[in-house]
C-alpha positions in Angstrom: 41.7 99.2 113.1 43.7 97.7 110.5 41.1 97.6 108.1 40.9 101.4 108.4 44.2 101.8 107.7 44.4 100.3 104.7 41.4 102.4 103.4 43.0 105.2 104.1 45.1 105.2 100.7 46.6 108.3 100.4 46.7 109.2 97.3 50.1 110.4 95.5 52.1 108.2 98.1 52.7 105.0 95.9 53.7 106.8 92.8 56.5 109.2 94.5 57.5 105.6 95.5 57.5 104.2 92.3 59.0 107.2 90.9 61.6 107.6 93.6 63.2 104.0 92.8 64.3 104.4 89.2 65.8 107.7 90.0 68.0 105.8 92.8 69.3 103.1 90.8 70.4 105.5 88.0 72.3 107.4 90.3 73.6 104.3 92.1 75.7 103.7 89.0 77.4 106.8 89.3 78.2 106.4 93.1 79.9 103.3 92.4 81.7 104.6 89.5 83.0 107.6 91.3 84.5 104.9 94.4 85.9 103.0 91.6 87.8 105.8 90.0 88.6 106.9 93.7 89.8 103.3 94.6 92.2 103.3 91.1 93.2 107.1 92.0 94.6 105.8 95.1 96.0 102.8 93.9 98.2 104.9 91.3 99.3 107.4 93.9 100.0 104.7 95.9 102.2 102.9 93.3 104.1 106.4 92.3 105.0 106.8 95.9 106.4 103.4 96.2 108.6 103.7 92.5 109.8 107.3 93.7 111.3 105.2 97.1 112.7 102.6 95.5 114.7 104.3 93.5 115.7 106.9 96.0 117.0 103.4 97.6 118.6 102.6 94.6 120.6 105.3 94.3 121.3 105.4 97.8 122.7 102.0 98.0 124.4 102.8 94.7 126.6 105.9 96.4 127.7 103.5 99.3 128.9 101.0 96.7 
């Protein structure tokens, strides 16, 4: 049964395979660039959140002083 199997190439099948795989790891490069920018995005929202609190606290500890 085996045997059969294997003779039973179908023709077409390996080279949309061999095809398929450069495609993939050209895009992969953009995936992992766009999570990158998306990582740094939030990272410098994250840090412009942070600067506008501290010196709201600033200010606020200023007034009381």
């Amino acid at each position: 049964m085996l045997n059969i199997i294997t003779l039973l190439d179908i023709p077409g099948d390996s080279t949309a395979v061999d095809m398929a795989a450069p495609k993939m790891a050209g895009a992969d490069i953009y995936i992992v660039m766009a999570v990158t920018l998306i990582v740094w995005g939030g990272i410098f929202f994250y840090l412009l959140y942070l600067d506008r609190k501290v010196k709201y606290l600033k200010r606020k500890i200023d007034i009381k002083s």
